[in-house]
PARO-264722 format. One record per residue (C-alpha): residue number from 1; residue in three letters; z, x, y. Coordinates in Angstrom, 1 decimal, m for minus. Layout:
! PARO-264722
(site NUM; "ALA"; (Z; X; Y));
...
END
This chain:
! PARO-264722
(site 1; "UNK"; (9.7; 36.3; m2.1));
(site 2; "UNK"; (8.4; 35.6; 1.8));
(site 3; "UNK"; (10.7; 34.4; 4.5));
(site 4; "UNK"; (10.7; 31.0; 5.0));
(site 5; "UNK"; (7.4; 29.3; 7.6));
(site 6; "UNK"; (8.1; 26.6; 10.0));
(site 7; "UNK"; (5.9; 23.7; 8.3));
(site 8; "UNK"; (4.4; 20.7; 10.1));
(site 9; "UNK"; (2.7; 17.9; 8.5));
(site 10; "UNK"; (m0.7; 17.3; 10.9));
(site 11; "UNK"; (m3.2; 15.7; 8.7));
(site 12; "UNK"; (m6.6; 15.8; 9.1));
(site 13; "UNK"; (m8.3; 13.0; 10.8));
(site 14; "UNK"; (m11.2; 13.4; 8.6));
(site 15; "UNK"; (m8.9; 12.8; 5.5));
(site 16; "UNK"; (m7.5; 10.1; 6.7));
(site 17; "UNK"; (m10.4; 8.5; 7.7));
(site 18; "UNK"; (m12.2; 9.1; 3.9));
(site 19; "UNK"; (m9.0; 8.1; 2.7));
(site 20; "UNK"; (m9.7; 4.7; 5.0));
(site 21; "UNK"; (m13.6; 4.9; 3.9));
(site 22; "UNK"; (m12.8; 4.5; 0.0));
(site 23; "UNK"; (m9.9; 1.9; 0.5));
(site 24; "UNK"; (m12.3; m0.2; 2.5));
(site 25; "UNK"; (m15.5; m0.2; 0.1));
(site 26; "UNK"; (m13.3; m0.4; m3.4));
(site 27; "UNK"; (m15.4; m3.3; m5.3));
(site 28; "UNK"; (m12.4; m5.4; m7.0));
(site 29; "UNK"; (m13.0; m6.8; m10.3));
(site 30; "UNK"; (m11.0; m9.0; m12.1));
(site 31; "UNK"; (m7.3; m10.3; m13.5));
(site 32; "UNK"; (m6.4; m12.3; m16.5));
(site 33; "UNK"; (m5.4; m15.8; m15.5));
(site 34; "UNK"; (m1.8; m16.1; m15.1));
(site 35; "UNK"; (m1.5; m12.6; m15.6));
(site 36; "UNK"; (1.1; m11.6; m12.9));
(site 37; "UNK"; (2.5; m8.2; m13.3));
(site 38; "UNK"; (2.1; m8.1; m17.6));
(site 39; "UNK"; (m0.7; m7.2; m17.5));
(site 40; "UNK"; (m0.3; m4.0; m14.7));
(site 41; "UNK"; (m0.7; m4.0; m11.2));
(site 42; "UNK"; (m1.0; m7.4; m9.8));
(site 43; "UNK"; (m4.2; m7.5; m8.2));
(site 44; "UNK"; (m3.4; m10.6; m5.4));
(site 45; "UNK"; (m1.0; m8.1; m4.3));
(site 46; "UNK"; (m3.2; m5.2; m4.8));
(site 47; "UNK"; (m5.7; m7.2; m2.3));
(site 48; "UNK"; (m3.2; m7.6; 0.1));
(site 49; "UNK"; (m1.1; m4.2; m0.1));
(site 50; "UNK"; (m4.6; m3.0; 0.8));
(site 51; "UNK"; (m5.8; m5.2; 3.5));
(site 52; "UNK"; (m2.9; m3.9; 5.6));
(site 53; "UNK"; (m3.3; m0.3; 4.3));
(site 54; "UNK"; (m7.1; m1.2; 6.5));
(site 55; "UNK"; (m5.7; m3.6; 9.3));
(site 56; "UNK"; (m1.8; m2.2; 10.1));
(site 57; "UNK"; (m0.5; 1.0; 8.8));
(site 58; "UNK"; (m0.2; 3.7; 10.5));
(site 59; "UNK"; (m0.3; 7.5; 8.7));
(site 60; "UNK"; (0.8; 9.0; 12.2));
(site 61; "UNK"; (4.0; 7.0; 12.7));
(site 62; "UNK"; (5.6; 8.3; 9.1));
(site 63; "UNK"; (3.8; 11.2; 9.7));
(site 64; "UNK"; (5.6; 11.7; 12.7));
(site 65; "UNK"; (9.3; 10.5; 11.1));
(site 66; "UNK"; (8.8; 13.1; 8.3));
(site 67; "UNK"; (8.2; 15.6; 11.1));
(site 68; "UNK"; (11.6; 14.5; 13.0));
(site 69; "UNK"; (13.2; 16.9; 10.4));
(site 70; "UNK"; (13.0; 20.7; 10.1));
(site 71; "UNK"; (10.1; 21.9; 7.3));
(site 72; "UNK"; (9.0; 24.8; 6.1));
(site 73; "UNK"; (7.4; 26.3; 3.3));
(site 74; "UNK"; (8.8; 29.8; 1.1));
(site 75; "UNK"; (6.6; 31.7; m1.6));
(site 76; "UNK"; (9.0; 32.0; m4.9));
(site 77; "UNK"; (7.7; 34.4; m7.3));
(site 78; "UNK"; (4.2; 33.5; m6.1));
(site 79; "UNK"; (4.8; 29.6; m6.2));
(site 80; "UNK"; (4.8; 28.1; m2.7));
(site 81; "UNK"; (7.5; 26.0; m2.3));
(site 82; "UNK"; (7.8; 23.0; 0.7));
(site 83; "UNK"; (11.3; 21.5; 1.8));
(site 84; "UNK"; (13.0; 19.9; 4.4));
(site 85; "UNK"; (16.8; 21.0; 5.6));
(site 86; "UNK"; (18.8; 19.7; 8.0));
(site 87; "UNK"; (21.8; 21.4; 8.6));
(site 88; "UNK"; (25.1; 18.9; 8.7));
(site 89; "UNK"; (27.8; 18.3; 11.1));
(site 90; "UNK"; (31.3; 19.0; 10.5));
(site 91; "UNK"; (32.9; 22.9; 10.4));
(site 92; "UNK"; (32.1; 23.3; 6.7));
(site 93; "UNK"; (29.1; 21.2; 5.1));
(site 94; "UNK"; (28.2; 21.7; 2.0));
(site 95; "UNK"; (24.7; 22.5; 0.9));
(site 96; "UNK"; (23.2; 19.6; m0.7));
(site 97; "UNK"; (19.9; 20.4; m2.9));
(site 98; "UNK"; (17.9; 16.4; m3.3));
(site 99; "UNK"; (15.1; 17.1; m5.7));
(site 100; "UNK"; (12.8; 13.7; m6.4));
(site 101; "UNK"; (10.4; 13.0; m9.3));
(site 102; "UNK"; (7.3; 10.8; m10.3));
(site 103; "UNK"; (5.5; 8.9; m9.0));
(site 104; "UNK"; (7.9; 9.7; m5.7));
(site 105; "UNK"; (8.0; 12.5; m2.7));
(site 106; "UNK"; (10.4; 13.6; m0.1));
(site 107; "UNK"; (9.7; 10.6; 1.2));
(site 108; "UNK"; (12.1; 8.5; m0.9));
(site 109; "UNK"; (14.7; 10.4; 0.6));
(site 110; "UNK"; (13.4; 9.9; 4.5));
(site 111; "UNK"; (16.0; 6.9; 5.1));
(site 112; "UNK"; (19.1; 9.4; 3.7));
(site 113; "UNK"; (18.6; 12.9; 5.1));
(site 114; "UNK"; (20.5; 11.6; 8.5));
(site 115; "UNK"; (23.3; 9.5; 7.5));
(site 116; "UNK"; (24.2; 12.7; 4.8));
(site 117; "UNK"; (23.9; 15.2; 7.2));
(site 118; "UNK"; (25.5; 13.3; 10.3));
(site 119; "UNK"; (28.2; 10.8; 8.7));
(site 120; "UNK"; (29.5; 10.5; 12.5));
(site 121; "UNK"; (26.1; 9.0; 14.0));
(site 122; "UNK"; (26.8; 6.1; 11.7));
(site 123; "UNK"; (30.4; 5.5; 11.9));
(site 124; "UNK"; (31.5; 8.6; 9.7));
(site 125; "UNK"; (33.4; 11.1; 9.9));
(site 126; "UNK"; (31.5; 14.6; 10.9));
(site 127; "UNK"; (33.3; 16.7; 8.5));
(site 128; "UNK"; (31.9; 14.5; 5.6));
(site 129; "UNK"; (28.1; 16.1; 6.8));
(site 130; "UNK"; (26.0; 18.3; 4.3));
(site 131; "UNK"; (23.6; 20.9; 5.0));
(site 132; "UNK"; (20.6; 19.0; 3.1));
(site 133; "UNK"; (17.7; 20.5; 1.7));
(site 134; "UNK"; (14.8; 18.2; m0.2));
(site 135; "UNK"; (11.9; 20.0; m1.2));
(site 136; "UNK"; (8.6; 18.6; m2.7));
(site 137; "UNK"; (8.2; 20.0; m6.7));
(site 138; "UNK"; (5.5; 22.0; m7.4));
(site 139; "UNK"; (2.0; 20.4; m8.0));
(site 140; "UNK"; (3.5; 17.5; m5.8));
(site 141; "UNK"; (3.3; 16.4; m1.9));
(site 142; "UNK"; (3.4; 20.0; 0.9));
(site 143; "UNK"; (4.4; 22.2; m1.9));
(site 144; "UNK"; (2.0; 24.6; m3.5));
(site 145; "UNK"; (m0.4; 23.3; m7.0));
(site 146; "UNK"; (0.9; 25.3; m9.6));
(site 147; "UNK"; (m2.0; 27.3; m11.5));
(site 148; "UNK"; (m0.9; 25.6; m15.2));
(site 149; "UNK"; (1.4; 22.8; m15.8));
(site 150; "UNK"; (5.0; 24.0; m15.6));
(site 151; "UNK"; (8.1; 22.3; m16.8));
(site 152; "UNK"; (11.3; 20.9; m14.9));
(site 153; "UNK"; (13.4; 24.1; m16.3));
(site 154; "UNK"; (10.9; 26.1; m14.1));
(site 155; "UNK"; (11.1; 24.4; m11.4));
(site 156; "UNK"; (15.3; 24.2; m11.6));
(site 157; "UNK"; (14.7; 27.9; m11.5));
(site 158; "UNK"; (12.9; 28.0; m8.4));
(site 159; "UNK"; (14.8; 25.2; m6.3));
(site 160; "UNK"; (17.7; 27.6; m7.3));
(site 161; "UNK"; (16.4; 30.8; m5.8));
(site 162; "UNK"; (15.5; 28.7; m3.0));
(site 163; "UNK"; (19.4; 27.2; m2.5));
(site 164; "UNK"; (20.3; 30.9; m3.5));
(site 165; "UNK"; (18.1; 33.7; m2.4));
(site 166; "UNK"; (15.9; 32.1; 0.1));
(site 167; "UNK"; (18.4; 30.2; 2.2));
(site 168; "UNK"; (21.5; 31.6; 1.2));
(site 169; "UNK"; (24.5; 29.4; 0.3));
(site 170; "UNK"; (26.7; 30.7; m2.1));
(site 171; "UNK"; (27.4; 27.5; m3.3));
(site 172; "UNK"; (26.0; 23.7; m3.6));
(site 173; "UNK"; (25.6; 20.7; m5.6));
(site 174; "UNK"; (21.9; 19.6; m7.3));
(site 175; "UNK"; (21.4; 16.0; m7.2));
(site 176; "UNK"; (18.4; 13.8; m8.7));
(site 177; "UNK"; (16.8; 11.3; m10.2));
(site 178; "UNK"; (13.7; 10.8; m12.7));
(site 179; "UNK"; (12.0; 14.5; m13.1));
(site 180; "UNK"; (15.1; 15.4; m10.5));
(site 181; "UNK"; (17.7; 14.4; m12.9));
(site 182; "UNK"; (15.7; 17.0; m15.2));
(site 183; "UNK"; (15.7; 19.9; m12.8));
(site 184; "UNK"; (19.1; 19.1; m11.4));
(site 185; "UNK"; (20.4; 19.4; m15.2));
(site 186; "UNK"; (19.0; 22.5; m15.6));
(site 187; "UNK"; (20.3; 23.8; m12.5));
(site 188; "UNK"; (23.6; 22.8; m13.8));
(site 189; "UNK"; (23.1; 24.7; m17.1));
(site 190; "UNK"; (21.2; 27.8; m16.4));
(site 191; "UNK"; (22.8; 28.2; m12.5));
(site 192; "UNK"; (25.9; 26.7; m13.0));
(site 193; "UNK"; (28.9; 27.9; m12.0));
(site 194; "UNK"; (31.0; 30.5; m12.5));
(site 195; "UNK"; (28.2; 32.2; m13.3));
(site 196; "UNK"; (25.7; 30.5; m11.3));
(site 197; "UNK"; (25.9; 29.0; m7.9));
(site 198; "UNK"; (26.0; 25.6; m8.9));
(site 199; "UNK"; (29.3; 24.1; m8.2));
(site 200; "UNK"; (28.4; 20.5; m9.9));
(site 201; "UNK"; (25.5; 18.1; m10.3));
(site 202; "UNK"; (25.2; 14.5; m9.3));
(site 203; "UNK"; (22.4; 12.2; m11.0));
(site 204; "UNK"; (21.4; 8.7; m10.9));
(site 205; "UNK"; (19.0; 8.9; m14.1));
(site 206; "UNK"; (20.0; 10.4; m17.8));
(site 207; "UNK"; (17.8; 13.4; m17.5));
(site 208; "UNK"; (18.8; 16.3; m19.8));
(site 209; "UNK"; (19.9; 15.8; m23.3));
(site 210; "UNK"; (21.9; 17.9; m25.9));
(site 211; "UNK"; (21.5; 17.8; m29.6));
(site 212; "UNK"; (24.7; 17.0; m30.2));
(site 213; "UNK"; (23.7; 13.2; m28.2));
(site 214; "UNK"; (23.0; 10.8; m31.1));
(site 215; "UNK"; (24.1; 7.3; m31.2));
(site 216; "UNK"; (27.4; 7.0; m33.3));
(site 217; "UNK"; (29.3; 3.6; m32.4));
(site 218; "UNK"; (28.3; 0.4; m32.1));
(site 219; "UNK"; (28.0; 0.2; m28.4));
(site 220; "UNK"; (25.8; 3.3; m28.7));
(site 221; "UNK"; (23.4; 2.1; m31.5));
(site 222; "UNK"; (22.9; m0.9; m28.9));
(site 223; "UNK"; (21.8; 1.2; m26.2));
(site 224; "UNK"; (19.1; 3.5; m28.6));
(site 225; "UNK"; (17.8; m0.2; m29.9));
(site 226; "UNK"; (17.4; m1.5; m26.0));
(site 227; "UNK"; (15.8; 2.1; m24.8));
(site 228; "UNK"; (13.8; 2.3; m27.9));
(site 229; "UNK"; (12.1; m1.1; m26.7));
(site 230; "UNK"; (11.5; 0.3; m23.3));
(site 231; "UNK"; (9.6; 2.9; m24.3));
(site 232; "UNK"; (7.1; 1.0; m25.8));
(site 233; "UNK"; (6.6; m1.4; m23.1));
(site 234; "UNK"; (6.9; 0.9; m20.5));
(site 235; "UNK"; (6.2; 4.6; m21.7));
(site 236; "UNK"; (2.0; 4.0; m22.0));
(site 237; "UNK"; (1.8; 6.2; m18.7));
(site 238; "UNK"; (4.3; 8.9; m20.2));
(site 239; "UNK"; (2.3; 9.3; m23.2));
(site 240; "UNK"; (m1.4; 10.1; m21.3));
(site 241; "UNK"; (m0.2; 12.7; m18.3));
(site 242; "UNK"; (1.5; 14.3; m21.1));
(site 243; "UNK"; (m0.8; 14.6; m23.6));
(site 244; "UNK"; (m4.3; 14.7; m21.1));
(site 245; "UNK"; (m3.7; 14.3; m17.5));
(site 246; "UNK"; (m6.4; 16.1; m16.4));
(site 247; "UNK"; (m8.5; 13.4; m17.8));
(site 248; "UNK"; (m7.0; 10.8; m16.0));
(site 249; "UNK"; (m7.5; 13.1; m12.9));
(site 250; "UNK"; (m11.3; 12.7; m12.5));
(site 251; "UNK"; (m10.7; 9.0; m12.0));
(site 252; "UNK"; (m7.7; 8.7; m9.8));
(site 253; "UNK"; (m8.5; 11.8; m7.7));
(site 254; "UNK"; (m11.6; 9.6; m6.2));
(site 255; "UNK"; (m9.9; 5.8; m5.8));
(site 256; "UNK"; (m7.2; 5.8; m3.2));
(site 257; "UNK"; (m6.7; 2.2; m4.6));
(site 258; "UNK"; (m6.6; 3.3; m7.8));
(site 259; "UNK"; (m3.4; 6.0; m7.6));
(site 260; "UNK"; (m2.0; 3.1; m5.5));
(site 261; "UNK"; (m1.8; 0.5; m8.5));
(site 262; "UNK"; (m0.7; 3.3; m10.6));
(site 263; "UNK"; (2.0; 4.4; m8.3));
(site 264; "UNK"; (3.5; 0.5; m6.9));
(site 265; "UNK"; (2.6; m0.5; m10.7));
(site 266; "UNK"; (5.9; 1.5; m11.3));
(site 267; "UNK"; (7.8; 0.9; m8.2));
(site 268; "UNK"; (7.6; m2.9; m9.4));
(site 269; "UNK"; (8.7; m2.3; m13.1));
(site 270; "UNK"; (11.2; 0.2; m12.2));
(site 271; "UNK"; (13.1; m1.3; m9.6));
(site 272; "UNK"; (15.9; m4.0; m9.0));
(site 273; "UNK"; (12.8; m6.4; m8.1));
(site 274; "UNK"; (14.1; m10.2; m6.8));
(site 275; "UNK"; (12.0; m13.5; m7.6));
(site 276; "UNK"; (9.1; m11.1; m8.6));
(site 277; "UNK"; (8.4; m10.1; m5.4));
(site 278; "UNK"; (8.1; m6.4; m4.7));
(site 279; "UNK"; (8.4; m6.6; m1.1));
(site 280; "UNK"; (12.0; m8.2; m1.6));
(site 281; "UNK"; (13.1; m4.4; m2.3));
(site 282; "UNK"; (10.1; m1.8; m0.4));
(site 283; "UNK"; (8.0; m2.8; 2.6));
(site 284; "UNK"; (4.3; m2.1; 3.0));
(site 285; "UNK"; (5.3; 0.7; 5.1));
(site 286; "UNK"; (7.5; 2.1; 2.4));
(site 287; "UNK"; (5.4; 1.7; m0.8));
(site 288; "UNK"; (1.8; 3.2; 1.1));
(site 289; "UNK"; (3.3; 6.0; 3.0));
(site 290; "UNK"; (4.7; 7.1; m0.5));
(site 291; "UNK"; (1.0; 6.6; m2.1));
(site 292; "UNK"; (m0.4; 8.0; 1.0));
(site 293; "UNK"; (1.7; 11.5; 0.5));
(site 294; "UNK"; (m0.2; 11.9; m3.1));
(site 295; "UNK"; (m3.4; 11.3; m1.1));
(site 296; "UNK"; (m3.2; 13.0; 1.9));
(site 297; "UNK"; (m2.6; 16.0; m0.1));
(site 298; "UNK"; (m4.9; 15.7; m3.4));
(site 299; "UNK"; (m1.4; 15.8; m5.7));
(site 300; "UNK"; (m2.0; 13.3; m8.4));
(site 301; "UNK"; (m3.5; 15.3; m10.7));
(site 302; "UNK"; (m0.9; 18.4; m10.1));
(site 303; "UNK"; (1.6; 16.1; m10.4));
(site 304; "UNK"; (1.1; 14.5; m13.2));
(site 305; "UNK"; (0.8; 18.2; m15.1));
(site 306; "UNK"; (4.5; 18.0; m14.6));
(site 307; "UNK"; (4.6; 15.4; m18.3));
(site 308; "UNK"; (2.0; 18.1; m19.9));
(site 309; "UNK"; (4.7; 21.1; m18.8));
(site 310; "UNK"; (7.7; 19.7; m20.1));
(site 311; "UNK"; (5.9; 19.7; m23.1));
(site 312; "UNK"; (4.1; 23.3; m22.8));
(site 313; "UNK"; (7.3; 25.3; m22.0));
(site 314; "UNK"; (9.6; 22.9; m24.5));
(site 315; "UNK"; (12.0; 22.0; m22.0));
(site 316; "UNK"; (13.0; 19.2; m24.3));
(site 317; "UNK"; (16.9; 19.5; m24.4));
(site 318; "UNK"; (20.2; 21.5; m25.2));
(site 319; "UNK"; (20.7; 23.1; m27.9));
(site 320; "UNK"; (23.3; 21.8; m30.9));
(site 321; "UNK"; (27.2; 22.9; m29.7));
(site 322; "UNK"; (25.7; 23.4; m26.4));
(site 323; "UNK"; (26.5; 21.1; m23.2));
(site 324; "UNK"; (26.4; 21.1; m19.5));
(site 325; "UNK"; (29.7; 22.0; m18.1));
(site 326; "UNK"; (29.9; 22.0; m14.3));
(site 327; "UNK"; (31.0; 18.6; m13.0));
(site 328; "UNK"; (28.9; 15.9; m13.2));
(site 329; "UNK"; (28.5; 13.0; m11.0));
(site 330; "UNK"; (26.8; 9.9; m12.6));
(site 331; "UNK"; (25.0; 6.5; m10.6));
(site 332; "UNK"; (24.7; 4.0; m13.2));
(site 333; "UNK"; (21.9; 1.9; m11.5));
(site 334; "UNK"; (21.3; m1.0; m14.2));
(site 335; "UNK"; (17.4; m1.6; m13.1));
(site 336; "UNK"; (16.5; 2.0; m13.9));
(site 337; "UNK"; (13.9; 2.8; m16.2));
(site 338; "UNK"; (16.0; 4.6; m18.3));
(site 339; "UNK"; (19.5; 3.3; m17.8));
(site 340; "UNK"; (22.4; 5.1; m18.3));
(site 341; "UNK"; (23.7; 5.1; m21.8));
(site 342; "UNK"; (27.7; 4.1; m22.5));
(site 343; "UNK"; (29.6; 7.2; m20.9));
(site 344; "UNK"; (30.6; 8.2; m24.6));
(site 345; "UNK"; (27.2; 9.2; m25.2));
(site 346; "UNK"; (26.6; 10.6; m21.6));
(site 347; "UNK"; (29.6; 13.0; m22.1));
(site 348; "UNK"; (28.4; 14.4; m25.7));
(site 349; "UNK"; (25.7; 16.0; m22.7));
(site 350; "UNK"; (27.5; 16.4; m19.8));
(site 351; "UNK"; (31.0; 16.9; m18.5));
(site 352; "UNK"; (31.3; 14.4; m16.5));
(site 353; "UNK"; (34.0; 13.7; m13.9));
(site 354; "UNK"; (32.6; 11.0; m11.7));
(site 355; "UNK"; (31.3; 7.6; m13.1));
(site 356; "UNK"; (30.1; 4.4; m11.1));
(site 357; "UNK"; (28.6; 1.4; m12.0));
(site 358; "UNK"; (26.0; 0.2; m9.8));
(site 359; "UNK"; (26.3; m3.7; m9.5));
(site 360; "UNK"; (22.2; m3.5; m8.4));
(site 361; "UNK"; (19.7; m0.8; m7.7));
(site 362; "UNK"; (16.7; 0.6; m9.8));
(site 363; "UNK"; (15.4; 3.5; m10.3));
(site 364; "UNK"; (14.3; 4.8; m6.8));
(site 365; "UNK"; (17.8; 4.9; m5.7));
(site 366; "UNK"; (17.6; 6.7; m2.2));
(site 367; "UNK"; (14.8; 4.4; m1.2));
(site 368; "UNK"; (15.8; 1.7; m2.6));
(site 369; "UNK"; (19.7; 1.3; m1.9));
(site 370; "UNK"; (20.8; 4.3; 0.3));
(site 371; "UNK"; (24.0; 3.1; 1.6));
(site 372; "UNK"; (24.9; 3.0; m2.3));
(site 373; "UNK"; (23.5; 6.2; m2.7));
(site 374; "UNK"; (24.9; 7.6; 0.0));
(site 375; "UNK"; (28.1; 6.9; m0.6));
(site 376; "UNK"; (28.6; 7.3; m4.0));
(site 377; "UNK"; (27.5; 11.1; m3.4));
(site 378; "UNK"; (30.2; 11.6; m0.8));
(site 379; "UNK"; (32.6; 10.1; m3.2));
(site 380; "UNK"; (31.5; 12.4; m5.5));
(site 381; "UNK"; (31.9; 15.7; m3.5));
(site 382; "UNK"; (35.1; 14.9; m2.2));
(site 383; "UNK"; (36.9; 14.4; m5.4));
(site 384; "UNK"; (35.3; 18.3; m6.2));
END
């Protein structure tokens, strides 16, 4: 294991400028009538999310707000791992681990590193602050490209020595969503305190499962029938990055355009959109810097290895009797993809002390409502 590196995102102007070069000459085809967002990405919008991308944003102006916050890069057991920290106010922060998931980046959680680590800059109180670290998964953003697909249980155990061995707190809490609520479970299981470092877990998706998690009332049943529909309307992307994403590589790494409609594709189905208008929830800014992130640093494909791992290494759930037993902190955000199941079923998983009900919010939480997310993990530490 190597000492941490200072890390500074400087792109290549070349990149950016093929990255420009492809956007520019992508021949556009066509959309059923009517066709909205059923169908997939909307092209109108796709025409003129693009046409900005050429005529207004600007890489260098998020590249330059990503680099307002200390980065650098540590080799875990040969896997090079990127992450941001920013140490927190107060006499005693503690050491807050943010890991993100697909199709997101570090960047999701730009507009919350601040207000987390500084409460008093924003009309907190300083001795509310963590000491918060984000780093980019493996195969995704500044971190390294795994040589194989790995699954989240892997990655829990790196992000661990990281918190652990690399930085060394002797305690902390794990917080995600999507592939983060994954990895943060597992911290929470295999790292967990008393044994483990892991004082408690806080998610805003149902990652993790346990045998022992089948429907039983009626209330329950209800939620297996609703999630059971989602996954066949929504799941189609699941099914190919885990079964062949390296198939779907060969076109997406070569159509900037094309990664974007996958990527805002899912930003629009998965999030607390109003009047069908995505840019009622993200700005152009927002929803291209994100895309830009998987560009800038050839990740799709690598990323997308991340479906094919959990599958590879089996990283499917608990076993029967067993369960996740360090607190557990749970943001019910009702637009997610997954939702929350009825807290009856959440607990035959997880031992969970802290519930909310979010009255709004998807699935990109820290983007998408901060001061919620914020705030509900503050909550959520103090009552530790």
């Amino acid at each position: 294991m190597s000492a941490p590196q200072p890390f500074l995102i400087d792109v290549p102007q070349a990149r950016l400028d093929r990255i420009r070069t492809r956007v520019a000459e992508y021949e556009w085809h066509e959309m059923p009538e009517n066709g909205g967002w059923d169908f997939g990405a909307n092209m109108d919008y796709m025409k003129d999310l693009c046409a900005y991308w050429l005529n207004a944003y600007d890489w260098r102006k998020w590249e330059r707000e990503l680099n307002r916050f200390p980065q650098f890069t540590a080799d875990i057991d040969g896997q090079m791992v990127h992450y941001i920290i920013e140490k927190g106010s107060g006499n005693n922060p503690k050491a807050l681990l943010l890991s993100h998931g697909w199709p997101g980046s570090v960047f999701e959680f730009l507009h919350v590193i601040e207000p987390l680590a500084h409460p008093e800059r924003f009309g907190g109180n300083a001795d509310d602050g963590f000491d918060v670290i984000a780093p980019s998964l493996p195969g995704y953003g500044f971190s390294g490209k795994p040589k194989r697909p790995i699954g989240p249980r892997r990655i829990a155990a790196y992000f661990n020595r990281l918190v652990t061995d690399v930085l060394g707190y002797q305690a902390y809490i794990a917080q995600g969503g999507d592939w983060g609520s994954a990895i943060s479970g597992w911290i929470g299981y295999d790292h967990g305190a008393p044994k483990g470092k892991c004082a408690a877990i806080h998610l805003n998706m149902y990652g993790v499962r346990s045998a022992d998690a089948v429907p039983s009332t009626p209330e329950e049943k209800q939620f297996a029938q609703r999630a059971a529909g989602v996954q066949k309307r929504e799941m189609g992307y699941y099914q190919e990055q885990s079964t062949k994403p390296q198939t779907l590589s060969y076109g997406m790494m070569d159509s900037p355009v094309g990664v974007c409609a996958w990527i805002v594709e899912k930003f629009y189905g998965w999030s607390d959109i109003k009047n069908g208008n995505i840019e009622s929830v993200y700005s152009k800014d927002q929803l291209l810097t994100n895309v830009m992130i998987y560009l800038v640093t050839g990740t799709f494909n690598t990323a997308a290895w991340l479906y094919r791992g959990l599958f590879d290494d089996r990283d499917f759930g608990l076993a029967t009797g067993e369960r996740i037993k360090v607190p557990v902190g749970a943001a019910s955000f009702p637009k997610d993809l997954l939702p929350w199941p009825p807290r009856s079923l959440a607990e035959k998983t997880y031992n969970i002390t802290h519930w909310t009900e979010m009255g709004e919010g998807g699935h990109f939480a820290a983007l998408e409502k901060p001061e919620l997310f914020i705030a509900d993990i503050r909550k959520f530490a103090k009552s530790l």
